[in-house]
C-alpha positions in Angstrom: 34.3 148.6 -28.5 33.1 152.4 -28.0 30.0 151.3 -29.9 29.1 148.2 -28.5 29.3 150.2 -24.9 27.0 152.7 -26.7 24.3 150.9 -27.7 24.1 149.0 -24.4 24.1 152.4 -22.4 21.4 153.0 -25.2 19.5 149.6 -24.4 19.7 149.8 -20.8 18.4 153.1 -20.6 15.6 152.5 -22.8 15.1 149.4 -20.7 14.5 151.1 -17.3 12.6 154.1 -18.9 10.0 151.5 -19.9 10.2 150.0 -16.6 8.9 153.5 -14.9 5.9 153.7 -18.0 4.7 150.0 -18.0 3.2 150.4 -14.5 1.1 153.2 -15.0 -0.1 152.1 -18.7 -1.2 148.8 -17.0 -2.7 150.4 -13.5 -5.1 152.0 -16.1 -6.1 149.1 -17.8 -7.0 147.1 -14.6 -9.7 149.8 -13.4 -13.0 148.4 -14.2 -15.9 150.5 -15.3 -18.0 150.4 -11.9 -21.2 147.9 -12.2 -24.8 149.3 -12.2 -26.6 147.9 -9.4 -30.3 146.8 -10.2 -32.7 146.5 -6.9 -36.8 146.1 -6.8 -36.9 147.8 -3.5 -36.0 151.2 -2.8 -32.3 152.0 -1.4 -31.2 153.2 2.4 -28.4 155.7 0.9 -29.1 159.4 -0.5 -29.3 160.0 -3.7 -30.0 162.1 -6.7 -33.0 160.7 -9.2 -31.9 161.0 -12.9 -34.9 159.6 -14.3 -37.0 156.3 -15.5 -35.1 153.8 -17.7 -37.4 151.0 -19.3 -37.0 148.0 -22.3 -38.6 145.3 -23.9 -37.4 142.1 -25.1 -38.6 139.4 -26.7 -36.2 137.4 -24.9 -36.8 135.0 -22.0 -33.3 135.7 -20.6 -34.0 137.9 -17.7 -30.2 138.7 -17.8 -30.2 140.1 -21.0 -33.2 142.6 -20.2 -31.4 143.4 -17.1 -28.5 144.4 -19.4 -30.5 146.5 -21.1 -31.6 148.3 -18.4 -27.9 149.0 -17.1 -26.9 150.1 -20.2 -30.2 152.4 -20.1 -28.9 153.5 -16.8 -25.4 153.8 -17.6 -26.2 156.4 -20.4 -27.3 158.7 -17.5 -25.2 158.3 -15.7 -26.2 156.3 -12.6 -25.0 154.0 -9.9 -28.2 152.1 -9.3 -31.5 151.4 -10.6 -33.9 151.1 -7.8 -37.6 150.1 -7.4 -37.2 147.8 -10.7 -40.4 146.0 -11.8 -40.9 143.3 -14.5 -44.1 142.5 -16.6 -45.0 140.3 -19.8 -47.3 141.0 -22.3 -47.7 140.1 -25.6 -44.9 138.2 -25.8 -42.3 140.5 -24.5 -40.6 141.1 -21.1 -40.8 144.6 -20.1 -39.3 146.0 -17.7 -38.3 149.4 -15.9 -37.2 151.6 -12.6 -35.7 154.6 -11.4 -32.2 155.7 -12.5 -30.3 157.0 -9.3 -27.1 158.4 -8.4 -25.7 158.5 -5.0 -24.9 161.8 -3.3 
């Protein structure tokens, strides 16, 4: 009997210790990286310029150059890329703008 009231002491307590962790694991898990904001004009905030990001792709997709240039940006760590400007030639998409950061 002094056993079984043991182990469910034991269990209980193990229970509600996870209870306090669970929360916190899973708050940090929700937070989403913040998304890179792409604009062709220039932006009404201040900021900080970090430098040019540019690609090429041979794809049509303009999502998947825009990707590109948020991962470019991302790298620098930026918030936006402003003042973005698209071209073809050759066959390929190019495609560039200014990496910023908000002050």
């Amino acid at each position: 009997m002094k056993r079984l009231t043991v182990l469910t002491l034991l269990f209980l307590s193990f229970v509600i210790l996870q209870s306090f962790v669970t929360p916190q694991a899973f708050a940090q898990q929700k937070k989403k990286p913040k998304e890179i904001i792409l604009s062709t004009v220039d932006i009404d905030e201040d900021y900080e310029i970090l430098g040019i990001v540019s690609t090429r792709s041979g794809e049509i997709s303009l999502s998947a150059i825009n990707q590109k240039l948020k991962e470019e940006a991302k790298n620098l760590g930026a918030d936006h890329v402003i003042v973005v400007r698209y071209f073809q030639y050759s066959g390929y998409i190019y495609a560039y703008g200014t990496a910023v950061k908000i002050k």
